[in-house]
Backbone bond lengths (Angstrom), bond angles and torsions (degrees), N, CA, C in turn:
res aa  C-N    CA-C-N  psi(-1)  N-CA   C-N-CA  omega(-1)  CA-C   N-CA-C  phi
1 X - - - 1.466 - - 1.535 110.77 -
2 X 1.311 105.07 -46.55 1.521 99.89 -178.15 1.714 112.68 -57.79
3 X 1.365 113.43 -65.34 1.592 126.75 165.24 1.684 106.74 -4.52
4 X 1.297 117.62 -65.00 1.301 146.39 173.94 0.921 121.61 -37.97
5 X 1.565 112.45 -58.95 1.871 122.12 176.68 1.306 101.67 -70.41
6 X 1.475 108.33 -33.94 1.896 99.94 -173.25 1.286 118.28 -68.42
7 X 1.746 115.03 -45.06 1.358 114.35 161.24 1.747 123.43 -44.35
8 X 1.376 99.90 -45.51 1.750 104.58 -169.76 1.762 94.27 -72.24
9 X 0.927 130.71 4.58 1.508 119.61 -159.14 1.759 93.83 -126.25
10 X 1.008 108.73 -31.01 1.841 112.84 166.64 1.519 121.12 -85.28
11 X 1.322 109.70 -25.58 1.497 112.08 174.03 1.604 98.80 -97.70
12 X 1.194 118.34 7.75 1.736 94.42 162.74 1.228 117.40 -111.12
13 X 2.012 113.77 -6.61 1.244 129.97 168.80 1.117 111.99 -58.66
14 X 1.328 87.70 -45.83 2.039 94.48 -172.99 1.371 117.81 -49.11
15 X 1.465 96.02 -60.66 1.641 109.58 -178.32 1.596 111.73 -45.05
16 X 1.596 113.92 -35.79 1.372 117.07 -171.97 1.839 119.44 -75.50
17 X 1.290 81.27 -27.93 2.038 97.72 167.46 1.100 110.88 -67.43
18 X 1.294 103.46 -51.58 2.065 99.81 -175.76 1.537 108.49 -72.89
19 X 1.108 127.30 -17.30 1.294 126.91 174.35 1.521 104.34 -84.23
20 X 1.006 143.86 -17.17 1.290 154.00 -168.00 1.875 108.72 -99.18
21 X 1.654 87.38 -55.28 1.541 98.66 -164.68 1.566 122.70 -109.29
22 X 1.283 86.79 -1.52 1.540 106.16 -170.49 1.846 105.13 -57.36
23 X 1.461 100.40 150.84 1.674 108.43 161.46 1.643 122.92 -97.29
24 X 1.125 109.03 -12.66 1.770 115.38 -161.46 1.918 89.67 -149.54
25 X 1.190 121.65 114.83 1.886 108.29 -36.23 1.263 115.47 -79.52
26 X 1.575 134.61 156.50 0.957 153.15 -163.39 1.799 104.97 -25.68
27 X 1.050 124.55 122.71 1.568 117.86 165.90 1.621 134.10 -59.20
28 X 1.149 113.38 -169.53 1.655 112.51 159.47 1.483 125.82 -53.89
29 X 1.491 103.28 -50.53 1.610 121.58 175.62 1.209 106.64 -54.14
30 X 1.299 112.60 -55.24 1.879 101.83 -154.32 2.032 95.60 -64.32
31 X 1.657 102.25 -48.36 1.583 104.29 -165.25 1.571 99.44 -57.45
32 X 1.294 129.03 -61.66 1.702 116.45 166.51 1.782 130.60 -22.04
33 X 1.375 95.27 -31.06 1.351 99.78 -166.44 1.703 104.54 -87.81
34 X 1.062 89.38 -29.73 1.741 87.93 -156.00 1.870 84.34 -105.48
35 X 1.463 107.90 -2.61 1.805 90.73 166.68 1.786 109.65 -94.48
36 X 1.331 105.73 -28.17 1.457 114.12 168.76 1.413 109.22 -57.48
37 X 1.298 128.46 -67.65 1.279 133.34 177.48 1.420 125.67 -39.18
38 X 1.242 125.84 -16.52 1.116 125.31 -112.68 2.242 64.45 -146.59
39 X 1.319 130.84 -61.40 0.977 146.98 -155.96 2.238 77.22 -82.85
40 X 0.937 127.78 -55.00 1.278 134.57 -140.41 2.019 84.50 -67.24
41 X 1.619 94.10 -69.13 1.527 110.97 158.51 1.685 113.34 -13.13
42 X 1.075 112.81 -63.49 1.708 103.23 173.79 1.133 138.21 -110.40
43 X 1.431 115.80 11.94 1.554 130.11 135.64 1.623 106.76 -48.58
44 X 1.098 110.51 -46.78 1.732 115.87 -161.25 1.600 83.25 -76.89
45 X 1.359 140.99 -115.42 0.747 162.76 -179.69 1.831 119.80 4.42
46 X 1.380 107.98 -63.29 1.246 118.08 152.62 1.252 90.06 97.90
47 X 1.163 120.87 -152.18 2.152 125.86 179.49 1.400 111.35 -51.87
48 X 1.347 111.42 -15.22 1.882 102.51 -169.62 1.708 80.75 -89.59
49 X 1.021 148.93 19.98 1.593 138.16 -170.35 1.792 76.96 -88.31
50 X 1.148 118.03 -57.33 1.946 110.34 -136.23 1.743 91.42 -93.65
51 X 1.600 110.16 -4.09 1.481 101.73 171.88 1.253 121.42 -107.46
52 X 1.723 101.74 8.59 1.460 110.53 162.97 1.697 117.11 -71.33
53 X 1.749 110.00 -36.92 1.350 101.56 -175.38 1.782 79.24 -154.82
54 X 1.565 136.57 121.01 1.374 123.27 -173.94 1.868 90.62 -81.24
55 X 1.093 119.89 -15.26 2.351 101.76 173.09 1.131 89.08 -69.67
56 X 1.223 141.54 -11.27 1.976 113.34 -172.52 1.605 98.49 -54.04
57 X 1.944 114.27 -37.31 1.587 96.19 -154.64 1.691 97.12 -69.06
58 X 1.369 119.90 -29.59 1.492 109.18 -179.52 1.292 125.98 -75.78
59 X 1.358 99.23 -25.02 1.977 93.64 168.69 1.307 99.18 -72.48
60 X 1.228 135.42 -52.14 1.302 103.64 -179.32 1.466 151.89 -89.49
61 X 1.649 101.66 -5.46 1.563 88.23 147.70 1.367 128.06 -73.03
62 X 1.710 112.26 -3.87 1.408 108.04 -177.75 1.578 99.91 -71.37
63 X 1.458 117.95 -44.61 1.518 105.39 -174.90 1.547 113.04 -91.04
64 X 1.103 139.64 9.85 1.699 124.40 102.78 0.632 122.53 -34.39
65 X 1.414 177.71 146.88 1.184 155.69 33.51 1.658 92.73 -130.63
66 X 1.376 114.67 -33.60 1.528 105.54 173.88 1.475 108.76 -56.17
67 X 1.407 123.00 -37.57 1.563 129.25 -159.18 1.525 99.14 -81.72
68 X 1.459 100.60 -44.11 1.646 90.81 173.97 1.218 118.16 -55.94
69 X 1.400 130.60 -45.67 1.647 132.71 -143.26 1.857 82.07 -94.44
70 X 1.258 124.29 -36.57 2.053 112.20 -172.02 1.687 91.73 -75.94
71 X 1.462 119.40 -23.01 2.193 107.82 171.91 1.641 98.72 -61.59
72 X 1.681 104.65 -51.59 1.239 78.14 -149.10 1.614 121.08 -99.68
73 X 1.689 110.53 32.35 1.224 120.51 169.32 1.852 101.69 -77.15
74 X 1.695 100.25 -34.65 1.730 88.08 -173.55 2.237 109.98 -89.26
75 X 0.783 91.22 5.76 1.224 115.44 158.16 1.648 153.89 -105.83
76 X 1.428 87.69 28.03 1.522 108.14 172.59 1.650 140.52 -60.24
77 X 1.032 109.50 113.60 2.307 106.30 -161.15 1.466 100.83 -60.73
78 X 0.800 123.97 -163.55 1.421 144.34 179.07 1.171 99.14 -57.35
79 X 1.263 128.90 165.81 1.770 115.18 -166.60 1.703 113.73 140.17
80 X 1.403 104.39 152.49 1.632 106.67 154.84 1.654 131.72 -43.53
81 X 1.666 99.39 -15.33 1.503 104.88 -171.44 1.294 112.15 -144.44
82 X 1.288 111.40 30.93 1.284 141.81 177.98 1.501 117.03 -68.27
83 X 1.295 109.41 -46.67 1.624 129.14 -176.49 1.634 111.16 -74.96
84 X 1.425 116.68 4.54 1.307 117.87 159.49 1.587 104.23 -114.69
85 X 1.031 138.73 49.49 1.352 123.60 -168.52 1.575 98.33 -118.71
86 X 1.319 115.37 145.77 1.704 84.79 160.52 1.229 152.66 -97.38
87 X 1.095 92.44 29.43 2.031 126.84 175.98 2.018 82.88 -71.39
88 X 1.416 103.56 -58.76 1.471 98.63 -178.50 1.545 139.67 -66.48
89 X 1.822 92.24 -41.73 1.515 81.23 156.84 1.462 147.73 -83.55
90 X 1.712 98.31 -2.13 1.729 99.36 160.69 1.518 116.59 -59.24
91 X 1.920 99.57 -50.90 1.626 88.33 176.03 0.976 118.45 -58.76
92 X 1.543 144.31 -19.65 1.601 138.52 163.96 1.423 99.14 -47.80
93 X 1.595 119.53 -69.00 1.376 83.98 -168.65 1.411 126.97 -98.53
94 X 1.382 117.94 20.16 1.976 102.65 158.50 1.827 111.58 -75.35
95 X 1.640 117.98 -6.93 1.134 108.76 -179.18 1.624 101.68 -92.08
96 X 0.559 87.53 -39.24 1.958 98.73 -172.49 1.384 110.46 -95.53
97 X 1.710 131.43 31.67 1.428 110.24 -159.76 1.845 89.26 -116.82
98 X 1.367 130.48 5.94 1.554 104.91 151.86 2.017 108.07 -84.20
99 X 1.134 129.92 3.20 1.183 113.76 159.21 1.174 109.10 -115.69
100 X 1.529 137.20 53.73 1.602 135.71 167.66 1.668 86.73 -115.39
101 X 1.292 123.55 133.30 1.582 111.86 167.42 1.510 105.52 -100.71
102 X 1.439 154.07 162.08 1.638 148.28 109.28 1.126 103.53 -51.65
103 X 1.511 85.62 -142.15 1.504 111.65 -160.05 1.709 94.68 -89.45
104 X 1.816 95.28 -58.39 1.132 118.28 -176.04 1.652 133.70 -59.26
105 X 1.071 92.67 -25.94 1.669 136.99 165.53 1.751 134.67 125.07
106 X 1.327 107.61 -108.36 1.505 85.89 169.56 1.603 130.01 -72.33
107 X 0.944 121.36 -159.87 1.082 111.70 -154.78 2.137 97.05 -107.04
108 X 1.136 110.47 84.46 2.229 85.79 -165.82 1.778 114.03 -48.36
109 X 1.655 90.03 148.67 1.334 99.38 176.84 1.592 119.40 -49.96
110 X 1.197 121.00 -53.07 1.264 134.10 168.14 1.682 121.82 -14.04
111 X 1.601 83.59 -54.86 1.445 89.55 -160.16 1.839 108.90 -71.85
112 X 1.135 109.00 -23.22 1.688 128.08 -167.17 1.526 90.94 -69.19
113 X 1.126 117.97 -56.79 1.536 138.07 -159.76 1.428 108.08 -68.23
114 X 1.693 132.04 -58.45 1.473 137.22 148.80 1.364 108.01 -54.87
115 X 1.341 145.09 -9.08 1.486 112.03 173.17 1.904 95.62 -103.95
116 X 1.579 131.87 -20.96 1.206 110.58 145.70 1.904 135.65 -68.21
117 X 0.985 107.33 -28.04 1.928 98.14 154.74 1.347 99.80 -62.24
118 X 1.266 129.68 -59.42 1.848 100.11 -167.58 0.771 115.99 -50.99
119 X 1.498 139.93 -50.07 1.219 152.18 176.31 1.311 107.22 -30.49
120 X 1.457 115.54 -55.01 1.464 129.98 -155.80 1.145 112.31 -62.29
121 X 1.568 99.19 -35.21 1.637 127.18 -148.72 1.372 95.20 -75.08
122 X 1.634 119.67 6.07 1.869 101.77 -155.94 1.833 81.93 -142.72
123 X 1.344 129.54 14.62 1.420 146.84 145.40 1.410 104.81 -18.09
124 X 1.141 153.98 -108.64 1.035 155.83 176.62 1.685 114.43 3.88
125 X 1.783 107.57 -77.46 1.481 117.72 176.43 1.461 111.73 -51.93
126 X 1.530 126.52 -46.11 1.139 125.79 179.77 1.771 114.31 -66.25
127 X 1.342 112.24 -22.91 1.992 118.50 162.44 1.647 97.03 -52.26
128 X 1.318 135.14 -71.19 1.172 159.66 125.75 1.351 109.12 28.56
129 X 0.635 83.50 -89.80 1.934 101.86 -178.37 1.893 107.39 -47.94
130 X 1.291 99.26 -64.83 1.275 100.29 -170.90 1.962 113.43 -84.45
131 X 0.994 112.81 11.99 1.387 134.65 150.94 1.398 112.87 -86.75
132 X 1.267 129.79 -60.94 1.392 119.73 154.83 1.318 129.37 -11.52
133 X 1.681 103.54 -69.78 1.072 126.30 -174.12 1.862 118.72 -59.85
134 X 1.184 92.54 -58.27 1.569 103.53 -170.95 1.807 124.08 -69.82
135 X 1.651 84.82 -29.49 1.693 93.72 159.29 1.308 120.23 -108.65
136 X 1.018 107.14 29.97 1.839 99.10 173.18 1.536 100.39 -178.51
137 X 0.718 143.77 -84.65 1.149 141.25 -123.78 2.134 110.84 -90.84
138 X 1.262 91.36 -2.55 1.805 122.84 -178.09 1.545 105.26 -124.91
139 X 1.471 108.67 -56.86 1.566 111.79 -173.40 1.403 89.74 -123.08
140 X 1.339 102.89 -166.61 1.369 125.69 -174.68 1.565 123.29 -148.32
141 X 1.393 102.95 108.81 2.093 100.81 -165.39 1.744 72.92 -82.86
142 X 1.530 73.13 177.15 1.973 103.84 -177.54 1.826 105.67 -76.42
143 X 1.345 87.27 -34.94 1.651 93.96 179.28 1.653 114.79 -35.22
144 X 1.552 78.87 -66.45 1.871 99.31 -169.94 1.100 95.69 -71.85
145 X 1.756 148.63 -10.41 1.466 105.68 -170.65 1.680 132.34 -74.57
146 X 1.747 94.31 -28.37 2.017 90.79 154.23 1.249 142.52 -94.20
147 X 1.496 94.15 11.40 1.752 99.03 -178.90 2.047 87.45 -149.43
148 X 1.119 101.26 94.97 1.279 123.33 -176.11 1.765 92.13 -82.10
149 X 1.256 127.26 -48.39 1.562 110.34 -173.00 1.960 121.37 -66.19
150 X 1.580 93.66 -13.24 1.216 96.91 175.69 1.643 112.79 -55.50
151 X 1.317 128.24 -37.61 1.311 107.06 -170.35 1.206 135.01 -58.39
152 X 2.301 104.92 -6.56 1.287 118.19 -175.83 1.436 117.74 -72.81
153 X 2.011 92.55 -34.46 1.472 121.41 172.91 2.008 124.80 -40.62
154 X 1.516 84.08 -49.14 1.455 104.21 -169.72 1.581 105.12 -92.77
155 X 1.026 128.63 -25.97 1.550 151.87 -175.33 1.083 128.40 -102.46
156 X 1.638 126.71 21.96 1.403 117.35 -161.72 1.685 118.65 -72.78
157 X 1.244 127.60 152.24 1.492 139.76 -151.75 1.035 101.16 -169.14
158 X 1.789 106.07 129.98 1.421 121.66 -163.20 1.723 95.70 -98.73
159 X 1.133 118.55 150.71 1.596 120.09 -169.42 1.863 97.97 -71.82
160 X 1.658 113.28 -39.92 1.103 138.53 170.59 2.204 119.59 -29.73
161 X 1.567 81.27 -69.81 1.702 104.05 163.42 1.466 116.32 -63.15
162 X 1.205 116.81 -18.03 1.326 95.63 -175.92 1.671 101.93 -102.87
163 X 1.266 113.38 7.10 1.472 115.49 -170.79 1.780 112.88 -89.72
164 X 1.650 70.82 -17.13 1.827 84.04 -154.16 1.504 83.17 -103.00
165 X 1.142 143.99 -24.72 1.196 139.48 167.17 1.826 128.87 -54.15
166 X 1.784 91.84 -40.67 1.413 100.35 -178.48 1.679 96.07 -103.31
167 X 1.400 150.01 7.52 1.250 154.08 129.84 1.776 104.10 -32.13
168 X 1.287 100.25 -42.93 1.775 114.95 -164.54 1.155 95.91 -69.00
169 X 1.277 121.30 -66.26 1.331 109.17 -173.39 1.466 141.63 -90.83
170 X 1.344 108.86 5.97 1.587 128.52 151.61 1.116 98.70 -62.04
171 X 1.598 144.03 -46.69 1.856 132.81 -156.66 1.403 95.41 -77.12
172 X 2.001 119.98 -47.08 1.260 95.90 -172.02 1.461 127.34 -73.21
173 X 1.321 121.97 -17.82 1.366 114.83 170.77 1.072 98.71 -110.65
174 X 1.278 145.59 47.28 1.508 134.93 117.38 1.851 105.57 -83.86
175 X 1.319 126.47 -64.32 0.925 129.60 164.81 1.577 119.02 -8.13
176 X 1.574 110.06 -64.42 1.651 120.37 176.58 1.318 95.15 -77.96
177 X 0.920 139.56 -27.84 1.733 123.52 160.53 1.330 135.37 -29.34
178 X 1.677 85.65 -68.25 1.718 111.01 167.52 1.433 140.67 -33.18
179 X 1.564 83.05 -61.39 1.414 121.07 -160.72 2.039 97.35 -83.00
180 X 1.242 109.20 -32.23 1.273 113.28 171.36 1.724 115.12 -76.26
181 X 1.085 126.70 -28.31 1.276 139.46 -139.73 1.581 87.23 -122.17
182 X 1.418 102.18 -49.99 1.864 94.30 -147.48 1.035 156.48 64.00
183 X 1.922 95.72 30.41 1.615 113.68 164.23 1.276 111.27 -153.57
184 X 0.590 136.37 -170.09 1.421 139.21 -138.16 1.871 96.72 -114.32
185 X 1.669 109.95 157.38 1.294 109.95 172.94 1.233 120.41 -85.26
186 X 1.491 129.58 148.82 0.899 130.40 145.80 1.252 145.50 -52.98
187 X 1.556 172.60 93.53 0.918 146.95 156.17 1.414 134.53 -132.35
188 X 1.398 126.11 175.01 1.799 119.54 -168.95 1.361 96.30 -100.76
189 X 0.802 144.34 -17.33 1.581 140.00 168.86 1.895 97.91 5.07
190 X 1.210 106.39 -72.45 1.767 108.35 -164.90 1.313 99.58 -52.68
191 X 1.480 118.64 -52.83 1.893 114.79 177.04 1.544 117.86 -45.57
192 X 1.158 143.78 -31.99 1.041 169.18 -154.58 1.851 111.35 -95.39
193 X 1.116 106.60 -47.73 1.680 128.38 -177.64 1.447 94.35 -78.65
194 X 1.762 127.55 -52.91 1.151 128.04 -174.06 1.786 115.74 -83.37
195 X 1.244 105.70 -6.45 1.266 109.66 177.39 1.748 108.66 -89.01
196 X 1.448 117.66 -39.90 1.436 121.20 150.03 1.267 120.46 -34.54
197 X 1.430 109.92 -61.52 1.755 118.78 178.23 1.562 108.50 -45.09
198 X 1.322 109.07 -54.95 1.217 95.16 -168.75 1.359 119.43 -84.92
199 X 1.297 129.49 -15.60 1.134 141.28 -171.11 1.594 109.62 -64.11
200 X 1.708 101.41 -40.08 1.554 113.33 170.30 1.554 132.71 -71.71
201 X 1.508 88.37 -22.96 1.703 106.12 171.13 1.323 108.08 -71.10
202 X 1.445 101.79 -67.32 1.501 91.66 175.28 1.315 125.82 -40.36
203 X 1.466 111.20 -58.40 1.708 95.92 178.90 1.268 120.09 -75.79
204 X 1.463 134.82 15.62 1.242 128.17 153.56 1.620 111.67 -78.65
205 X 1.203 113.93 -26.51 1.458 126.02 -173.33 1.735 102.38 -63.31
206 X 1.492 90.66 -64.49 1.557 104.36 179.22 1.159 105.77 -50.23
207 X 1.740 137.83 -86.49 1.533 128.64 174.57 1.775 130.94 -20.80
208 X 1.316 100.91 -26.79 1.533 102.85 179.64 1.078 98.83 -90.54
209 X 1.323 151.55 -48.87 1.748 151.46 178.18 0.855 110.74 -49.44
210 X 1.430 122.50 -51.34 1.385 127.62 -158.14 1.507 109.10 -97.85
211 X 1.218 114.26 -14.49 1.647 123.08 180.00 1.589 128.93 -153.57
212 X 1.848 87.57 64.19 1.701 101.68 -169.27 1.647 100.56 -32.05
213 X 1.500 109.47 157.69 1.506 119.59 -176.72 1.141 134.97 41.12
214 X 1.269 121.84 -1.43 1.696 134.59 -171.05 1.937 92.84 -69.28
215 X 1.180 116.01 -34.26 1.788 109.82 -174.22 1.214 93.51 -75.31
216 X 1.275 133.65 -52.93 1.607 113.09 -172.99 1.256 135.39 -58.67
217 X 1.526 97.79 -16.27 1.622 97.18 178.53 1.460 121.58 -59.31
218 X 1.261 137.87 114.13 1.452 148.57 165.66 1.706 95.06 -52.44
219 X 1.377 123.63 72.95 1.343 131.27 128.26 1.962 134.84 -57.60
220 X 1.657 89.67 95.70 1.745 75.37 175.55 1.571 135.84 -81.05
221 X 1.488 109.01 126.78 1.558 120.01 -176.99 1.337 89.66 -112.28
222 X 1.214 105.69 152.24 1.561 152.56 165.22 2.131 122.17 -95.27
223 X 1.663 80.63 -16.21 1.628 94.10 -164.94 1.981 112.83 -85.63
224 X 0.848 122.20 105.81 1.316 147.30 160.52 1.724 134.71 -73.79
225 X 1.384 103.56 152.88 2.049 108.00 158.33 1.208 77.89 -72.30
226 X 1.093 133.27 -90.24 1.535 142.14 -143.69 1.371 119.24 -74.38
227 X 1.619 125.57 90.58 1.428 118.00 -157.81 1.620 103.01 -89.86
């Protein structure tokens, strides 16, 4: 029996790394990074952000909504698809955690128990999120179908909370990574942040060459990550 839980408890880690860390297709990390960056990018910048390149505003609500919909696959309620969530596999292991071994060995109670309060602690955004998702942005209520911006109305979400939300759940399955493995994670996250950087330089480079004074113009937008 034990053998069993350890296998079922490493093959669902796994799955949770590659969903996290994976390259093909892109993981949690990379879409965090380059949606943070990407959000950080036009905090700094301010109105000259969307007159550096006006698709920035659509690439990036497109990767919003990607970041939302890869949170809230590992964040599933009660449900048919519930039993992969990791609301569920923590409770796998506070029930089963004197037969989960590490490195170090079992698994302490403590730790199961503080990485569900963090979790908990970010309740709200994850209501959020998967409201997003389920009425709009996956399906479609009747509400939203002629006033599609309403769901921002009824749904508001700080770009902030959702950073710190999916921060949360990179530590805990990196954390059970670690601690199983006993080395440290890998990931491109920094390639990703610097590939933003430059991506924006460049097209600031390009827009100013190619269109003396066009950045200075005080053009007013309304258009946002955060609508």
């Amino acid at each position: 029996m034990k053998e069993q839980i350890q296998s079922n408890y490493e093959n669902r880690l796994r799955s949770y790394v590659a969903l996290i860390h994976g390259n093909e297709p892109p993981g949690l990390v990379a879409k965090l990074a380059i949606y943070s960056s990407l959000l950080a990018q036009q905090h700094k910048r301010g109105g000259r952000f969307l007159r550096i390149e006006p698709l920035l505003y659509p690439l990036s609500q497109a990767v919003e909504v990607d970041l939302h919909l890869a949170t809230a696959k590992l964040l599933e309620p009660n449900g048919n698809r519930s039993e992969r969530s990791l609301f569920a596999f923590l409770d796998f292991c506070e029930k089963n955690r004197t037969n989960i071994t590490w490195k170090s060995g079992a698994i302490p109670a403590d730790v199961i128990q503080k990485q569900s309060a963090d979790l908990e602690a970010h309740r709200a955004t994850i209501q959020t999120i998967l409201a997003r998702r389920d009425k709009f942005f996956a399906h479609l209520d009747k509400q939203y179908f002629n006033d599609p911006t309403a769901i921002y109305r009824d749904y508001p979400l700080d770009g902030q909370a959702v950073i710190a939300l999916v921060n949360c759940i990179i530590a805990i399955i990196s954390g059970h990574h670690m601690a199983l493995e006993d080395k440290a994670n890998f990931h491109i996250a920094e390639f990703y942040e610097i590939a933003v950087d430059n991506m924006l330089r460049n097209l600031e480079e390009g827009r100013t060459r190619n269109f003396p004074g066009q950045l200075e113009q005080q053009v007013p937008t309304s258009q946002s990550l955060e609508p």
